[in-house]
N, C-alpha and C positions, 0 to 999 in steps of 0.2 A: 576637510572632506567629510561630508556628511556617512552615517553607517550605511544607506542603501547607495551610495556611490563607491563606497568603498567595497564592499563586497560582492558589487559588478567587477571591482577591478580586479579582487583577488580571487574570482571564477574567471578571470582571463586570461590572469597569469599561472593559475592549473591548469586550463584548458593547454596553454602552451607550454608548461612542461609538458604535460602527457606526449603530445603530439610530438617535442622534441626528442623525448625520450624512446620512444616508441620507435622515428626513425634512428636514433643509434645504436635500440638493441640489436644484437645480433641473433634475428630473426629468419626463420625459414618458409619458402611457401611452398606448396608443393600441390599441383591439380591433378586431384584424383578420376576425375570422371568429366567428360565434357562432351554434351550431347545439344545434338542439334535439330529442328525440326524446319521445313520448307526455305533452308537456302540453299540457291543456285541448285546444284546435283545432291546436296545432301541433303536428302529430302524428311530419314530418320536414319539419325545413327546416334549410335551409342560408344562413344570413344573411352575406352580405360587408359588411363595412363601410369604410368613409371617415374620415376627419377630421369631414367633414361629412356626414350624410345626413338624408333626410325620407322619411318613412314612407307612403305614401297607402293607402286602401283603404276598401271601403264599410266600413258600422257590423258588428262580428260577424267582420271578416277575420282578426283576432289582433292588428290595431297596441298595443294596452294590454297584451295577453296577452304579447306581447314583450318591450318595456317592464319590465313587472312581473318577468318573466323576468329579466331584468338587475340587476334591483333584488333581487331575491332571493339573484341568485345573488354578488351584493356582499356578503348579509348573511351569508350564509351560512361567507363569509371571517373576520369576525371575530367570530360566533355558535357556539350550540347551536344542533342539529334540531330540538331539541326547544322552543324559544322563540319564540313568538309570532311574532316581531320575522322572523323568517326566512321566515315564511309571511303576512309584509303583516300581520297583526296578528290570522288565524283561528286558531281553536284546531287544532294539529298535528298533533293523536289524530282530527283530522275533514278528513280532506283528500279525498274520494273524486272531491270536483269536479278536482283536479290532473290524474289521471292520465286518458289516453281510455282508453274500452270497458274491460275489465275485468281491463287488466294495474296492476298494483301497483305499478309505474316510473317513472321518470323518469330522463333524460340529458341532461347538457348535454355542451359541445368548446366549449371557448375558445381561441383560437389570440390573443395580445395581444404588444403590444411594448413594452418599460420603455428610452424613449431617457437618454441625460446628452448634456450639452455636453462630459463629459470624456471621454467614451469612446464606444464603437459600439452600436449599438442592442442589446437582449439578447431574443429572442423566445421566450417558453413559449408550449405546449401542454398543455391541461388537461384534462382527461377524467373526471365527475365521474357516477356513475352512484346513484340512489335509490331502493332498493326497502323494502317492509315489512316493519318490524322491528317485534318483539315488547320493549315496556318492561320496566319491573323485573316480578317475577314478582307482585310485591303487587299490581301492576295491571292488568297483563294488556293494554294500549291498544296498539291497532296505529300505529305512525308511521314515516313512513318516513326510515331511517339508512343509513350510507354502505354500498354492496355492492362498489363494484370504484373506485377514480379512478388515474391517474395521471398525472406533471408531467414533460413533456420541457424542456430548456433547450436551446436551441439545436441541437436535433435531437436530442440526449442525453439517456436515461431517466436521471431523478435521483431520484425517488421514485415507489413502488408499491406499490398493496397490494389485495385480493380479498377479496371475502365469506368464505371458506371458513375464514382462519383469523384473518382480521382485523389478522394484522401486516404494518405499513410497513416496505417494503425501501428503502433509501435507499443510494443507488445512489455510487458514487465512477468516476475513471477504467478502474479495473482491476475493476472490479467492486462485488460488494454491501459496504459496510462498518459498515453497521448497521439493528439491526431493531428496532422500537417498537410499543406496543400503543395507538393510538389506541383511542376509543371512536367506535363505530359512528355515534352523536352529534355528532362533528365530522371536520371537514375538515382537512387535509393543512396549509391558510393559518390554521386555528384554533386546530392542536394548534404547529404553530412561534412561538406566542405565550406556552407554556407552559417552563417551565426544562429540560425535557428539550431545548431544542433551545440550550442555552446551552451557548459553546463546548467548558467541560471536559466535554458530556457525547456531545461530536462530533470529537474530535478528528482523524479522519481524513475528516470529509464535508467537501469542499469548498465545497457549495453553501449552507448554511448562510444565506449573508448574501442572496443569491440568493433563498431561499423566502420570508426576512423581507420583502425589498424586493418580491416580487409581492405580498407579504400586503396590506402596507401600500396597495398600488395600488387591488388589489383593494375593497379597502373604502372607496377616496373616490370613489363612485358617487353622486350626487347627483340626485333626482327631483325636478321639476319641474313643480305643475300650479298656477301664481296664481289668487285667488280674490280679485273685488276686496270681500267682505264680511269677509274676514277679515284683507286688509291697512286696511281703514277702521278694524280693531276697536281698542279701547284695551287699552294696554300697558304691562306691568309692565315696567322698563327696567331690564334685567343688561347693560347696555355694558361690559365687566370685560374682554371680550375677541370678538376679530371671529369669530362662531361660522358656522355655516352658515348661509345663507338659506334659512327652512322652506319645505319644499313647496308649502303656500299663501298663504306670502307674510309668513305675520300676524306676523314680528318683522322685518319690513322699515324699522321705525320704530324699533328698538333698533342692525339694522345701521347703518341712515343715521346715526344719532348719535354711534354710535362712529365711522364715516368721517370725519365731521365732524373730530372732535377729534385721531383718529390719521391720517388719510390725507388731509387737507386741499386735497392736490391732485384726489384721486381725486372728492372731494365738488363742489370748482369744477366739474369733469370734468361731472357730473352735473348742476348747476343751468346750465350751460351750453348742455346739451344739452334741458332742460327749456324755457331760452327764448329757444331757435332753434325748436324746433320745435311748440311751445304756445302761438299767440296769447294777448300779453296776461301770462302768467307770469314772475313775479319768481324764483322761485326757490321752495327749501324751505322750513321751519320744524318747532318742534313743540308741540302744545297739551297744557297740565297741568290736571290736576284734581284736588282731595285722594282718594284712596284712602276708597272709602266705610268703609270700617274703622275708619278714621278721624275720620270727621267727626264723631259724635256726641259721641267725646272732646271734640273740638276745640272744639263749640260750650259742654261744660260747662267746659271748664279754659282753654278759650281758646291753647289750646297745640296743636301737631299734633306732638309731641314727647312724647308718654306713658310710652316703656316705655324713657327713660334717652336720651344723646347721640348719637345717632343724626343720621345726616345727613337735613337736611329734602326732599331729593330723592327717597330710599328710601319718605316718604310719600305720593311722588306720581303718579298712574296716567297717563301719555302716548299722544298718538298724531298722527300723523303730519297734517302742513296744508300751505298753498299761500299764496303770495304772488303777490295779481294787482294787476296795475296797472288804476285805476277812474276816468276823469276827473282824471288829473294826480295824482292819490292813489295810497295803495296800501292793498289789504281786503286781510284774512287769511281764506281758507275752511277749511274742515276738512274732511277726508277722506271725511267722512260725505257731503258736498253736491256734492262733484266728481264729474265724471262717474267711471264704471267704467272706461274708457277709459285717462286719465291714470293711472288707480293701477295699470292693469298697465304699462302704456308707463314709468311711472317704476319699477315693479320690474324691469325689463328692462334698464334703463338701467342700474341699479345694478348688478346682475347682472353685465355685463362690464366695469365699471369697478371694481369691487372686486378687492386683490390675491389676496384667499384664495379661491381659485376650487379646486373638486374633479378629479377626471380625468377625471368623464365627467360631462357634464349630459345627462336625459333628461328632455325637456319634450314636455307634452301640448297641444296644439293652440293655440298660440301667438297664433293669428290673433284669438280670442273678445273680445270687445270691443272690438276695435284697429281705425281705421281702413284699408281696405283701401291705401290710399298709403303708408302707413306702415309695411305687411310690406315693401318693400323695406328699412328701416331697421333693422328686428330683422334679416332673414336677414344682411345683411352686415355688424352687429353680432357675432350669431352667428360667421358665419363666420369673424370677424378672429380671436375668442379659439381657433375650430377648428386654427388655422392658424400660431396663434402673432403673427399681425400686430403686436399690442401690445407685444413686447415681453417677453412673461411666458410660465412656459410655459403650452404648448396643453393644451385642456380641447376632449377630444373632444364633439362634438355629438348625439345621433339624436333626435326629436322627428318627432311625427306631426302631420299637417293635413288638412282636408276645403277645405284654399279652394286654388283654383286661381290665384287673384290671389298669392300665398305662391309656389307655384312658378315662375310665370314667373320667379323670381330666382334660380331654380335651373340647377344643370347636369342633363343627361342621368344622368351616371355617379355625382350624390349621390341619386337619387329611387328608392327601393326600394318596388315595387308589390305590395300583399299580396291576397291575391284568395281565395277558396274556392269552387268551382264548383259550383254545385246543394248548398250548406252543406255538404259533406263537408270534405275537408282542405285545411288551407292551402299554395297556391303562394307561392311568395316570388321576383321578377326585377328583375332592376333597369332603369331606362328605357333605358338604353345598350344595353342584351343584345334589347332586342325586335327581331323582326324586319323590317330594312327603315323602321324607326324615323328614321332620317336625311331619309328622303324628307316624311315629315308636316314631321320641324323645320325643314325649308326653308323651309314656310309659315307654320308655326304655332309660337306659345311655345308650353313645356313643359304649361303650366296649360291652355293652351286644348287642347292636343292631346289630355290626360287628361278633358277634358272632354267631348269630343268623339268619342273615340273608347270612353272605359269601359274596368275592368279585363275585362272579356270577350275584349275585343281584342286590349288589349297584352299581356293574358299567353299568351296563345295561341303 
């Protein structure tokens, strides 16, 4: 191996330590500030955020529109503009509902913080602006591509770049030290995913390991909205590896299985907690059924093993049951006959007793099915993974509610009030900033205060 082949190779094999390593530290993110300019309703707001917060606001104030906003702009870290995936799953050539009135725009500001236990916390600043861009000339579709972003680190401009000529300056101590020609299609955390940003082709940038490691943050955004029909449904089971929990739940019955067998305290953790607080339940389980694919084989060759050695598991479609104690006995229900109730309360459970947790979860209205005694259980469920309590790292929180029973278990300075007066644009205040606000919680919890008084009031 010649020495300039050689020392491509040993810049690639640091490149992927770093990166390796990096994903196993135990790392924290935590979004400090997230502001938005000309989408949908939010036309300017300034969002502070917590470890923990809840969102409250009538129907139509932007709490989803925010939300969405966060989740977008996750995607957007490790995407194309141009892919579905980055716009919730519309087509990107049709976006007119994004932008208000009839500018072409969009901006976000993310101000966020990447902790370690080795070291001091590292805080960027992101600055990520969207306007309309014209596609390949074959096709002429409007979509909108990057016009102007740039990433401070630590107060420090370390990358930027403008519409005008579309190259990234990337920034070192003494100055600029290198320039690249992203495509107007991705982002700054999209294109550092690419070999141009591997070491031999940065030799003098410092920050290098820096962009990769917000990348990486960046993208373990995790939404949140259980659906107890789809965690009832039955399930193809890829247990292989503990993957994310979906949005609506429905491989909550592939996580629990792999818990089971790989995380076996974490699983106790959960059936434990199933019956303390579930008159009557034993615990989990899970019910099998052959794969209708299957069965017509099976009934003619008497085999469910048709297409060669294949594990008999692979043939068989699962989903998720209960163990209830019945007159000194014990019945197995299935998912399909329990209330709605238990299937979200047992996806919630899971949810913070699982180690593979994301850096941010954003859940929708938590409360929908759930007994109202039992939003104190989720909130400081919640709260312990916000906070780090368990032991692992923290998985920031923001999650929106309409119950006022959910708030009482709140503080003042987690409850961000979103309001739009006579439907124009949205306010955004937190309950701590209102005025004179102290004097209501004298008398009243958080939930009855908002209830009582209306965003009319407190955001005034």
């Amino acid at each position: 191996m010649c020495g300039e082949a050689f020392d491509c190779w040993c810049d690639s094999i640091r490149y992927t330590i770093v990166v390796v390593c990096s994903l196993l530290d135990e790392r924290a993110v935590v979004v400090k500030k997230f502001a938005l300019k000309n989408y949908r309703c939010l036309q300017d707001v300034d969002v502070p955020l917590a470890p923990f917060n809840v969102v409250v606001g009538p129907n139509s104030s932007g709490k989803s529109a925010f939300l969405n906003a966060l989740r977008q702009f996750s995607n957007m870290a490790n995407g194309y503009l141009t892919d579905p995936a980055c716009w919730l799953g519309q087509d990107p050539v049709s976006l007119p509902s994004y932008w208000a009135k009839d500018e072409k725009w969009i901006s976000f500001d993310c101000a966020f913080e990447v902790s370690s236990p080795k070291g001091e916390p590292c805080l960027f600043d992101y600055s990520l602006e969207l306007a309309a861009q014209k596609d390949l000339p074959a096709h002429q579709e409007v979509y909108l591509g990057v016009a102007k972003e740039s990433l401070r680190y630590k107060g420090v401009p370390i990358a930027a770049r403008d519409g005008q000529d579309g190259q990234l300056a990337l920034m070192g101590d003494l100055g600029e030290v290198a320039k690249k020609s992203p495509s107007a299609n991705e982002t700054i955390f999209r294109y550092s995913q690419t070999d141009s940003f591997l070491p031999k082709n940065l030799e003098n940038y410092p920050f290098r390991d820096e962009i990769v490691a917000a990348s990486e943050f960046l993208q373990s955004v995790s939404y949140i909205d259980f659906r107890p029909e789809a965690i009832s449904d039955w399930g193809e089971p890829k247990a292989t590896a503990l993957n994310e929990l979906a949005a609506d739940g429905r491989n909550l019955m592939d996580i629990l299985e792999f818990v089971r067998d790989a995380e076996p305290d974490a699983f106790a953790a959960i059936n434990d907690s199933l019956r303390k607080m579930v008159p009557g339940c034993a615990g989990l389980t899970f019910e099998r059924k052959l794969h209708p694919v299957y069965e017509s084989v099976s009934a003619e060759s008497g085999s469910i093993l048709p297409q060669g050695p294949k594990k008999i598991d692979e043939r068989l479609k699962k989903r998720l049951a209960f163990r209830f104690i019945d007159n000194g006995g014990e019945v197995t229900l299935s998912s399909e006959v329990v209330s709605s109730g238990l299937l979200l309360f047992t996806a919630f459970i899971t949810l913070v007793n699982i180690s593979h947790r994301p850096s941010v979860f954003l859940v929708e209205e938590p409360e929908r099915g759930v007994h109202p005694s039992r939003l104190r259980d989720i909130v400081e469920w919640l709260k312990k993974i916000a906070t780090a309590a368990d032991g692992k790292p923290a998985t920031q929180v923001i999650m929106t509610t309409h119950s006022p029973y959910l708030l009482d278990w709140c503080q003042p300075e987690e409850i961000l009030i979103f309001h739009r007066p006579d439907g124009k644009d949205t306010k955004v205040k937190r309950m701590c900033d209102v005025d004179n606000v102290h004097k209501g919680l004298a008398q009243l919890q958080p939930g009855e205060l908002w209830t009582a008084m209306t965003e009319d009031k407190l955001i005034k």
